[in-house]
C-alpha positions as CSV (number, residue, x, y, z in Angstrom):
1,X,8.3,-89.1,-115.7
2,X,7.9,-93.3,-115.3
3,X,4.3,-94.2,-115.6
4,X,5.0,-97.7,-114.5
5,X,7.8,-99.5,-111.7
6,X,11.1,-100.5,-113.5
7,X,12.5,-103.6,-112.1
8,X,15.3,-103.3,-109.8
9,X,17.4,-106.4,-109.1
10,X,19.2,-106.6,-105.9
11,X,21.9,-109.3,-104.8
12,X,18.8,-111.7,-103.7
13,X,15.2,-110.1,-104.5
14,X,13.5,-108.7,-107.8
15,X,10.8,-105.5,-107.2
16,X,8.8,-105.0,-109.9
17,X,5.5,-103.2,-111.3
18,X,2.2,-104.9,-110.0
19,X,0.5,-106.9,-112.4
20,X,-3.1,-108.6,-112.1
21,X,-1.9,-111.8,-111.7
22,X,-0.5,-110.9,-108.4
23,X,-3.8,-110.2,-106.9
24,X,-3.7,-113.6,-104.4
25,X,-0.3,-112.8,-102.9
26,X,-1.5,-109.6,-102.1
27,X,-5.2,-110.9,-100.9
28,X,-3.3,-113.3,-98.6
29,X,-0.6,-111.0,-97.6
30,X,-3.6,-108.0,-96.2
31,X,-5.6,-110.7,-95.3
32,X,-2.9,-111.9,-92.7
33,X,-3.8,-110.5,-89.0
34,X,0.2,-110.5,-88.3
35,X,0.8,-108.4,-91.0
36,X,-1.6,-106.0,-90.6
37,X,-1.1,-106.2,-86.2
38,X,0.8,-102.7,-86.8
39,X,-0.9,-101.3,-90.0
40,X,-4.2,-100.1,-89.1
41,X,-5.0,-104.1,-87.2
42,X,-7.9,-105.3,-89.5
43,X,-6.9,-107.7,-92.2
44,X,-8.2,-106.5,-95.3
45,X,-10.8,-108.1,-97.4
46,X,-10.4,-109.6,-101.2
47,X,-12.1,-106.4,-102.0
48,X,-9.8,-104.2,-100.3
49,X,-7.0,-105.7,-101.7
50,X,-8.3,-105.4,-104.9
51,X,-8.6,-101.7,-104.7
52,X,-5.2,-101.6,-103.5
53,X,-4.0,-103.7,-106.5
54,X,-5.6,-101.3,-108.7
55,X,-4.0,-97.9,-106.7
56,X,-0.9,-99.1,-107.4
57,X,-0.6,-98.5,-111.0
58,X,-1.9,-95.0,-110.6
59,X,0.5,-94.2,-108.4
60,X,3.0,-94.2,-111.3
61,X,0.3,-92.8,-113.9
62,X,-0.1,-89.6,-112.2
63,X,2.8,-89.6,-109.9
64,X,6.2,-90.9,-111.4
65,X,6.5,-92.9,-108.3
66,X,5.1,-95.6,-106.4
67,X,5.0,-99.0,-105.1
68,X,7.0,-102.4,-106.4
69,X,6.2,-105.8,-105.4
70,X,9.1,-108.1,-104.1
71,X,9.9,-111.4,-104.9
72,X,13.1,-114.0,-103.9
73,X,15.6,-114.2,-107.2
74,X,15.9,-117.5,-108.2
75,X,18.6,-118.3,-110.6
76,X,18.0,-115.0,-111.6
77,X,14.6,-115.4,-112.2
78,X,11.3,-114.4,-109.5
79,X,11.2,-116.8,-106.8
80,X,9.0,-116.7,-104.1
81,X,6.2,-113.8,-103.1
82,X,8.2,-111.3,-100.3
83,X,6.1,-108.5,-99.9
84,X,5.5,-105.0,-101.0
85,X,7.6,-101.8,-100.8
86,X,7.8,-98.2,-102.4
87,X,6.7,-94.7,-102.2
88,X,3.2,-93.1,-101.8
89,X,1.6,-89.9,-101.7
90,X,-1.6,-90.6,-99.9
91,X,-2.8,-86.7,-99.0
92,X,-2.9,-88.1,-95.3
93,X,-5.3,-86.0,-93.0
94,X,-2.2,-86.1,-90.8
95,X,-0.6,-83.2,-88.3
96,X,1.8,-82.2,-89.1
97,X,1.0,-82.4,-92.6
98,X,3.1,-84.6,-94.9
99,X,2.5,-82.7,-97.9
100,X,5.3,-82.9,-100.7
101,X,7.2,-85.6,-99.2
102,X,7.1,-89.1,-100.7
103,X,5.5,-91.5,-97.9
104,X,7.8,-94.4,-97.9
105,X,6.3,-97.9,-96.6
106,X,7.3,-101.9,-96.7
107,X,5.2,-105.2,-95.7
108,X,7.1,-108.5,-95.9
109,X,5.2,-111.9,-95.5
110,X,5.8,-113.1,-91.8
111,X,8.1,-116.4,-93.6
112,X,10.7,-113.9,-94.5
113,X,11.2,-111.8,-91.0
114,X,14.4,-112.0,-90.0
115,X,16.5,-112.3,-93.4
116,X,17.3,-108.7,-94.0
117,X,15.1,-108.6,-97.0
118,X,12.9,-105.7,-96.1
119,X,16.7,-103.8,-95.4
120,X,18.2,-104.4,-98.9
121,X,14.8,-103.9,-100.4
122,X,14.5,-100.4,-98.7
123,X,18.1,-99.3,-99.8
124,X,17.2,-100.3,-103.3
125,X,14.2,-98.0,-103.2
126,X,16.2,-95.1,-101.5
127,X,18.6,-95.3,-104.2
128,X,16.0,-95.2,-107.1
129,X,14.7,-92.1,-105.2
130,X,17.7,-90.4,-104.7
131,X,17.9,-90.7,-108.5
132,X,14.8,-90.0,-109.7
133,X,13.1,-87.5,-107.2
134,X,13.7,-83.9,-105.9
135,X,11.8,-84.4,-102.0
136,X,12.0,-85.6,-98.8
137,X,11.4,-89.0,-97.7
138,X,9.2,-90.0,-94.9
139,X,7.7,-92.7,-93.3
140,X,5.0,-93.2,-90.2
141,X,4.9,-96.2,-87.8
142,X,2.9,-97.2,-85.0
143,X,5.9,-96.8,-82.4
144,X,5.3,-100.0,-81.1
145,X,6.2,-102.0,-83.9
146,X,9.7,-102.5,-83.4
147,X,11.2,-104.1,-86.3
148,X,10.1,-101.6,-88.9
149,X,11.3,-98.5,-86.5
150,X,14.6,-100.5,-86.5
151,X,14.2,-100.5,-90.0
152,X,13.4,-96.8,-90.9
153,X,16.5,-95.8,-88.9
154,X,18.8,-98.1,-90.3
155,X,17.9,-96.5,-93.7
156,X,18.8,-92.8,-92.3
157,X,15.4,-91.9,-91.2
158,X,15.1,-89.7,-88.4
159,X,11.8,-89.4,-85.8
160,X,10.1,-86.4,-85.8
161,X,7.3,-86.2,-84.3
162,X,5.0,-88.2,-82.5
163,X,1.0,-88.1,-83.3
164,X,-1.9,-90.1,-84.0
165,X,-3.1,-91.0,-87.0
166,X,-6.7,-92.7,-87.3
167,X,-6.9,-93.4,-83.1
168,X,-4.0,-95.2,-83.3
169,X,-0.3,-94.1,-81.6
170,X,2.3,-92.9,-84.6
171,X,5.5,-91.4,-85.2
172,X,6.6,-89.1,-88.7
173,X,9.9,-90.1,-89.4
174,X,11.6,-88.3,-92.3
175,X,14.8,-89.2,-94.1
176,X,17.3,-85.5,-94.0
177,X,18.1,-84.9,-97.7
């Protein structure tokens, strides 16, 4: 079992394992109210970001799997921040249950909408979890964010159900294995 991301390289962006001196992209990124308009609509403190900086690690401690963060490849090397992307197991007080699927999600900086980064990000991940784990993908989305349903179908996951999750409108999607 991995305890920690490996770095994937894709023909323009680099994910890799979360280290500490990442915290202010990922302060900023939460912090930003159009990135969080369809994730819950609170932008997140520096000390909720922080927490989630230090979940991420655990993730792959305990789980084998988890989250990468993205950057631009520059010459090969990291460019510039993207966003976040990977798979979770969050024990969701959610009907219908999630339990033993691996809860895929993505969040790309508003500057980068619209380049197909979050696509060939997502495919990466699907391929390292076609590889290297024996579930079922799935993902939730508030229904009325538009570009990541687009998304989640594009990479082969189907809706399932509709529900609500924490007050707020969402739909299960799961990818068929």
């Amino acid at each position: 079992m991995l305890t920690q991301a490996p770095v994937i390289e894709t023909e323009r962006l680099i994910l890799r394992a979360h280290h500490m001196d990442d915290f202010e992209h990922i302060a900023a990124q939460w912090a930003d109210p159009a990135v969080v308009k369809y994730i819950g609509g609170t932008p997140s403190s520096r000390e909720a970001s922080w927490s989630r900086l230090l979940r991420y690690p655990g993730h792959w401690q305990m789980l084998g799997f988890g989250y990468w963060i993205v950057f631009e490849k520059t010459e090969g090397a990291e460019g510039a921040f993207v966003g976040e992307i990977g798979l979770a197991e969050y024990q969701r007080d959610i009907t219908p249950s999630l339990h033993g699927m691996a809860e895929m999600g993505w969040v790309v900086s508003p500057a980068f909408h619209g380049k197909g980064y979050a696509s060939e990000a997502a495919q990466a991940v699907i391929r390292w979890a076609e590889t290297n784990l024996d579930c079922q993908l799935c993902c939730i989305i508030e229904p009325a964010h538009q570009a990541s349903v687009r998304l989640a179908e594009k990479c082969g996951f189907v809706a399932k159900t509709d529900t609500t999750y924490h007050g707020s409108a969402t739909r299960i999607f799961v990818r068929p294995s």
